[in-house]
C-alpha positions as a Python dict, from the first residue, in 0.01 Angstrom:
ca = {
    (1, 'X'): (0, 0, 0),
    (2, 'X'): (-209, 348, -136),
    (3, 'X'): (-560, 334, -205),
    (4, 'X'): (-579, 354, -562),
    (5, 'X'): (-798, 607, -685),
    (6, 'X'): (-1113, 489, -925),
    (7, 'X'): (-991, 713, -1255),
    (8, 'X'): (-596, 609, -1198),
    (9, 'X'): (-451, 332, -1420),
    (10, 'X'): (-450, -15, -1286),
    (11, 'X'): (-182, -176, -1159),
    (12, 'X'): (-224, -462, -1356),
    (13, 'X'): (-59, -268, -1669),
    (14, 'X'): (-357, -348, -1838),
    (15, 'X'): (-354, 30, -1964),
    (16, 'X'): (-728, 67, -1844),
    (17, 'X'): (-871, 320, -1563),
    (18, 'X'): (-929, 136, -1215),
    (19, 'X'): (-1293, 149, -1274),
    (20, 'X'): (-1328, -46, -1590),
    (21, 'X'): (-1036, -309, -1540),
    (22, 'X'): (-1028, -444, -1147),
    (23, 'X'): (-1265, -215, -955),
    (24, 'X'): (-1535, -347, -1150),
    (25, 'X'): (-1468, -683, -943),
    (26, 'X'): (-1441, -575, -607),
    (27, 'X'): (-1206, -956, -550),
    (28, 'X'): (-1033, -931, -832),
    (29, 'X'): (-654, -824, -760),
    (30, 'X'): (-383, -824, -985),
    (31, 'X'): (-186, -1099, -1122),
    (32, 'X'): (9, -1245, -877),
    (33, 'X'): (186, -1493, -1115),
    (34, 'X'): (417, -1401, -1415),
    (35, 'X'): (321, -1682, -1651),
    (36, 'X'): (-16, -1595, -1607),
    (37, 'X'): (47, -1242, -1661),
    (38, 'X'): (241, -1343, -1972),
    (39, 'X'): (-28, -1520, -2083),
    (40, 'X'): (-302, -1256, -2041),
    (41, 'X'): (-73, -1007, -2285),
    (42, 'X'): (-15, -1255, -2526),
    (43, 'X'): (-401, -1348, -2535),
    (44, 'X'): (-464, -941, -2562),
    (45, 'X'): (-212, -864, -2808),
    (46, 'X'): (-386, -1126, -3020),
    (47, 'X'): (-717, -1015, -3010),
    (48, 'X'): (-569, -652, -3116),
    (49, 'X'): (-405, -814, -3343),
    (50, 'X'): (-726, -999, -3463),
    (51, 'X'): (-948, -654, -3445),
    (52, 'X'): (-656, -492, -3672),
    (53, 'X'): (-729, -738, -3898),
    (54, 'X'): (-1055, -735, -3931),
    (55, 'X'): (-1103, -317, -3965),
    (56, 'X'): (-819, -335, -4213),
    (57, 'X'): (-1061, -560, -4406),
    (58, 'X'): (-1388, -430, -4311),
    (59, 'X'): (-1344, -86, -4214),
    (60, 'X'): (-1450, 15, -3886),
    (61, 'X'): (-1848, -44, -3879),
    (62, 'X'): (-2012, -362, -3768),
    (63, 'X'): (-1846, -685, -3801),
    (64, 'X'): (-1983, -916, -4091),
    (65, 'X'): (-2165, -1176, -3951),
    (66, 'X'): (-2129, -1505, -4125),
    (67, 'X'): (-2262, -1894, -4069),
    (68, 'X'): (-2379, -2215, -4230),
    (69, 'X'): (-2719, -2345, -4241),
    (70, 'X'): (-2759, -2682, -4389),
    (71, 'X'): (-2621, -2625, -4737),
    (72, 'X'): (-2607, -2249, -4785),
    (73, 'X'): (-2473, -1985, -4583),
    (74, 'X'): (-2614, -1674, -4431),
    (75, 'X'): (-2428, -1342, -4386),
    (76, 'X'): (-2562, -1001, -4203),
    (77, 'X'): (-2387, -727, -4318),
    (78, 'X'): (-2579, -406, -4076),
    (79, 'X'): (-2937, -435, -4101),
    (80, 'X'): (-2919, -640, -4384),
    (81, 'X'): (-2912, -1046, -4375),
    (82, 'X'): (-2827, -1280, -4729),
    (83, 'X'): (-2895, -1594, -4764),
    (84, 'X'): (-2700, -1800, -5060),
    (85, 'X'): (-2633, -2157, -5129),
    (86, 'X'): (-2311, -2043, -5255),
}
């Protein structure tokens, strides 16, 4: 088996250079198992699916940041955090 080079695609068909998908982990190899490898895509195809979303909603700046606190909720939208019982 070829060396593969650090800026070629992975083998993994992850669609990511070398570098930044299994060369990062010098033990990591590729998936050796097809259900696994199934269930990898179907994981990644539903956080694209998920980040879609969300950009379609938000637009494509910071995620809104949203949780409750006793009774009222807070939200950070950039720099700026609300704080409402509604």
């Amino acid at each position: 088996m070829a060396k593969i080079g650090r800026n070629q695609p992975c083998d993994c068909g992850s669609g990511l250079k070398y570098k930044k998908c299994h060369g990062k982990y010098p033990n990591a190899a590729p998936f050796r198992d097809a259900e696994h490898e199934r269930a990898f895509k179907q994981a990644m195809r539903k956080m694209e699916a998920e980040r879609a979303q969300r950009e379609k909603q938000q637009g494509l700046g910071k995620g809104i940041i949203s949780a409750p606190f006793n009774d009222h909720r807070i939200v950070a939208v950039g720099n700026t955090v609300y704080f409402s019982k509604n």
